[in-house]
C-alpha positions, -999 to 999 in steps of 0.1 A, spaced: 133 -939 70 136 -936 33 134 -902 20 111 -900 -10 122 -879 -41 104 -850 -50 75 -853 -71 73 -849 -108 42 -850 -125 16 -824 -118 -5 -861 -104 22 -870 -88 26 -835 -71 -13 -834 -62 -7 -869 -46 25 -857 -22 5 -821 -15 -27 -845 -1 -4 -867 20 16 -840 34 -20 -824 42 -33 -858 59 -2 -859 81 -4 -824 94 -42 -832 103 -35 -864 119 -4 -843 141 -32 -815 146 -53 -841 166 -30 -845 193 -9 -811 190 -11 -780 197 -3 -758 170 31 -740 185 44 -776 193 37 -786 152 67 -781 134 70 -783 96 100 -809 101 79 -833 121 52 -833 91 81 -836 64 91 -865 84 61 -880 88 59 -883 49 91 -892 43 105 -861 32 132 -834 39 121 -799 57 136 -779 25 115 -804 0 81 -797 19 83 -761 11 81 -771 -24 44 -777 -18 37 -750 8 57 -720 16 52 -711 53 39 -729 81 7 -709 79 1 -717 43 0 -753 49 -25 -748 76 -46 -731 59 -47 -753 30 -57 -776 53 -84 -752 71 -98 -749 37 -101 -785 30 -118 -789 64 -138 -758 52 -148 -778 19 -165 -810 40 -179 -788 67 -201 -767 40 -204 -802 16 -223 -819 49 -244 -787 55 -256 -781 19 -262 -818 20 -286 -813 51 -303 -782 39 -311 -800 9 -333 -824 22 -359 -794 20 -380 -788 51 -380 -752 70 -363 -741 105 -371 -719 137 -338 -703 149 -333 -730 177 -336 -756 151 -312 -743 130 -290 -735 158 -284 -770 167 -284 -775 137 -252 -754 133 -242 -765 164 -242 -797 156 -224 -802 124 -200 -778 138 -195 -805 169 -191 -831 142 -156 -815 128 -138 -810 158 -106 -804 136 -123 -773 120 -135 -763 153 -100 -761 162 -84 -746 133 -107 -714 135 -96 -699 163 -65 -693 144 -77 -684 114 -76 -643 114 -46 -633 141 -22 -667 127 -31 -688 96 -39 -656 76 -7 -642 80 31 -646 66 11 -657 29 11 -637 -2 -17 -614 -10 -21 -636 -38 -28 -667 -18 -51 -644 -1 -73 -634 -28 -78 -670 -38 -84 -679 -1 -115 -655 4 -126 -661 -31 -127 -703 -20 -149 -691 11 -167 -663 -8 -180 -697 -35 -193 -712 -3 -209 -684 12 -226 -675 -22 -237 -715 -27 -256 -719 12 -271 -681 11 -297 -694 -5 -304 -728 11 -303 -710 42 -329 -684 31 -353 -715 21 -347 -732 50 -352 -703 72 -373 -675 50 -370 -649 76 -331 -644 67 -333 -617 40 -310 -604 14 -271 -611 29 -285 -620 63 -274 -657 58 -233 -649 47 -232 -622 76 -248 -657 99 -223 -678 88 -197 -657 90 -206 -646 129 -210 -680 137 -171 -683 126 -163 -653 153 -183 -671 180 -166 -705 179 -131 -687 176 -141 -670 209 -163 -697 226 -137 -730 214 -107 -720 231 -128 -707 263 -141 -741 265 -106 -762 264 -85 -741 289 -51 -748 299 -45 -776 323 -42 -747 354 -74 -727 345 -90 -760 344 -78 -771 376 -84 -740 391 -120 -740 378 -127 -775 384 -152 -782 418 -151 -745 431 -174 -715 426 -158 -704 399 -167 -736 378 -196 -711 362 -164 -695 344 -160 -727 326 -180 -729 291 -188 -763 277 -189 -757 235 -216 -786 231 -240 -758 249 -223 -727 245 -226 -728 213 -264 -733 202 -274 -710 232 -255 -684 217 -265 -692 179 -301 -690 188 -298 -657 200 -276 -646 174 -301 -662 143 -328 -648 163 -319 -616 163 -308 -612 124 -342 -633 114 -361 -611 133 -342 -576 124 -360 -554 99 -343 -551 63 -317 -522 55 
């Protein structure tokens, strides 16, 4: 393999930080994230180890670069749909959620590992400008969820969103044990134990955006 030089230009840089992004989603499809190393992505772009932290610093930085990216087109396809106007019971928009949650299984992945991994070993810096980035989005859906669902009041609709992170970082890796809980769960009564995501998930979002539609104001 040829081993690229570093970028130069601040297009040039923009250009290697996207690929080296791309490659550590397309290795985060089939990996799990203790078996991804940073020298497997550098390779994949044609780059040395020591260049790649160029671009991102840590491990966890890179990954949550990409977490935000996945962020970005998760919230881009739900402002999309809440902008075709229309209003929502909780179980509507709960599959709703559901749904376009389902629909970005890379995402649904990445969140589990979002507080106790990805947010850690980066600079308080980079920390600020990462809950500032999901602060924008939060402030830009509040009120598309508000119209769409006018019994979610004043910060009712951040606090939903941000729940609904909690419960798929609980609910995603219950539902894709490890090869021996799965076996051992697998045509035996404990088979209950096992949660399936696709209806995990809306069960437990309509009784979560139940309960805050329904809750009086502070």
């Amino acid at each position: 393999m040829v081993t690229q030089v570093r970028a130069r230009s601040d297009a040039a840089k923009q250009e290697r930080r996207a690929q080296i992004l791309t490659a550590a989603r397309t290795l985060w499809q089939t990996h799990r994230y203790p078996d991804l190393t940073l020298s497997a992505i550098a390779d994949r772009v044609g780059l040395t180890k020591a260049a790649l932290f160029a671009y991102f610093p840590s491990k966890e930085d890179l990954f949550l670069s990409l977490y935000e990216d996945l962020l970005d087109d998760f919230f881009h396809d739900l402002n999309r749909h809440l902008d075709l106007g229309g209003t929502h019971t909780p179980a509507t928009l709960a599959r709703t959620l559901s749904h376009l949650t389902l629909a970005h299984p890379d995402l649904t992945r990445l969140i589990p590992l979002l507080a106790g991994i990805l947010e850690h070993n980066i600079s308080a810096a980079r920390a600020h400008a990462h809950k500032t980035r999901v602060a924008a989005h939060l402030n830009a859906t509040t009120p598309r969820l508000q119209r769409a669902l006018p019994t979610l009041r004043g910060d009712t609709p951040a606090r939903l969103l941000t729940y609904t992170q909690a419960l798929i970082a609980g609910l995603q890796p219950m539902s894709d044990p490890s090869p021996a809980v799965r076996e051992a769960l697998h045509d035996s009564p404990l088979g209950a134990l096992h949660l399936s995501l696709d209806t995990a998930l809306p069960d437990s979002l309509t009784a979560l955006i139940t309960g805050l539609s329904t809750a009086p104001e502070a």
